[in-house]
C-alpha positions in Angstrom: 7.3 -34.9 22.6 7.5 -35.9 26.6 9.1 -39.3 25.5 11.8 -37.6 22.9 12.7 -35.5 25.6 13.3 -38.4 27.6 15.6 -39.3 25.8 17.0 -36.2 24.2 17.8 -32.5 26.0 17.4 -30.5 23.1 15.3 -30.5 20.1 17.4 -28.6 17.2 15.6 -27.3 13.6 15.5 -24.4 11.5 13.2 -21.2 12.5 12.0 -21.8 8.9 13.2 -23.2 5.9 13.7 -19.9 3.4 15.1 -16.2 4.6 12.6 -14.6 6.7 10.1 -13.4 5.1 9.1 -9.7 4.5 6.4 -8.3 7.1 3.0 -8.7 6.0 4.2 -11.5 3.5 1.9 -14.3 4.6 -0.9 -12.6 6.0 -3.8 -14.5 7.1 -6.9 -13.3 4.5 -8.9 -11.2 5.8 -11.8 -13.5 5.9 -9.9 -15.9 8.1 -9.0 -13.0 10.1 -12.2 -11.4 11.2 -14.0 -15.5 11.6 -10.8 -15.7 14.3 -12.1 -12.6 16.2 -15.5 -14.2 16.1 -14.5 -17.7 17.1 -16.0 -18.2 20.5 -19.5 -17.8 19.0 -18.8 -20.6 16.7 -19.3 -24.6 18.2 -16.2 -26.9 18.8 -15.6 -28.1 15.5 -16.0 -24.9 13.6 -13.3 -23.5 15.8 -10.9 -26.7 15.3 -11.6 -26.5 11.4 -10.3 -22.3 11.7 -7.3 -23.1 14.5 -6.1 -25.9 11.5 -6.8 -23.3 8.4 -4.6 -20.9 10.3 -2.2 -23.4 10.9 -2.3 -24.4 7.6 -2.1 -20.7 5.4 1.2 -20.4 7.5 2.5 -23.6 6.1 3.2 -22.6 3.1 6.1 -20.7 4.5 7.5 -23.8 5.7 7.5 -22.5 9.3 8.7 -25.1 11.9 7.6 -23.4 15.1 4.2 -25.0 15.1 5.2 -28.6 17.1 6.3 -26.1 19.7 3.1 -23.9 19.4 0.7 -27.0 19.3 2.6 -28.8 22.1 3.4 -25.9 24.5 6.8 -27.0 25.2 9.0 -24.0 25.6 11.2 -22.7 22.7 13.5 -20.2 21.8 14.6 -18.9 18.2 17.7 -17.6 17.3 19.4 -15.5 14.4 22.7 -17.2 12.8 22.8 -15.1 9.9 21.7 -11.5 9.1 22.1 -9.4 6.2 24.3 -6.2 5.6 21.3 -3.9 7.2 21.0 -6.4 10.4 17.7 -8.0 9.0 17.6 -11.4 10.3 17.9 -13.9 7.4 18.4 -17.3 8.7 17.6 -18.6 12.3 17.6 -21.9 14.5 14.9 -23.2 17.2 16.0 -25.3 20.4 13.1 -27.0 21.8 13.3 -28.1 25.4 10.8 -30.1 27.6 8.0 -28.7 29.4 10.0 -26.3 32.6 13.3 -26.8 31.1 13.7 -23.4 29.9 17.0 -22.9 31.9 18.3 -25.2 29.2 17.2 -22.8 26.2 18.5 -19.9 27.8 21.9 -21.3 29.1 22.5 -22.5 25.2 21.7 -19.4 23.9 24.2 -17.4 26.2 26.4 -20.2 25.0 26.0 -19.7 21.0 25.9 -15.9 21.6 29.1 -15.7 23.7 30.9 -18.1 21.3 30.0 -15.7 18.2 28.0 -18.2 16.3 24.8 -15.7 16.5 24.1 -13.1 13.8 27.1 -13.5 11.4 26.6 -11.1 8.0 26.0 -12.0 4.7 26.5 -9.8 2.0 23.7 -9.0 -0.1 25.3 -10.0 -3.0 25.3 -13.7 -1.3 21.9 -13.2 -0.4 
């Protein structure tokens, strides 16, 4: 990610591929969940194998926040669409190199003051 953002400011891709999901929606089983709590009793690769099995139940919602989340470059998400209660729907994530944030944030104040942030859709669209 250092050389692409050699090249390139701003890393540009949807929060996620579908409409938000409801809370709770892709929970991690609780299995998963209480080996996570224990994982610093477990060896090295036992605790790569449950970081990737995380990684991987959350896939399935076609989530691309990971690269950011694996690579610790800093990132900022934010809603372009909302339904008629205000429930973020749809959503972008700008992905800057590592101590660019002043980037993320001047875009954002940028999107937001130009009015391309939280539009509404109609639930009948929806």
């Amino acid at each position: 990610m250092a050389v692409f953002h050699e090249a390139y400011d701003i890393l540009l891709t949807p929060t996620v591929a579908d409409v938000t999901p409801k809370h709770g929606q892709f929970a991690l089983s609780e299995s998963l969940q209480n080996q996570l709590k224990q994982i610093a009793y477990f060896d090295w690769p036992k605790q790569q194998e449950l970081i990737w099995v995380m990684f991987a139940d959350s896939l399935d919602w076609t989530s691309f926040t990971q690269r950011a989340n694996l690579t610790g470059q800093p990132s900022i998400s934010l809603p372009i669409y909302r339904n008629a209660d205000g429930l973020s729907l749809l959503g972008v994530q700008l992905t800057s190199a590592k101590g660019r944030e002043d980037l993320l944030l001047l875009l954002a104040k940028q999107m937001e003051e130009s009015s391309i942030l939280c539009k509404t859709l109609s639930n009948s669209v929806v």
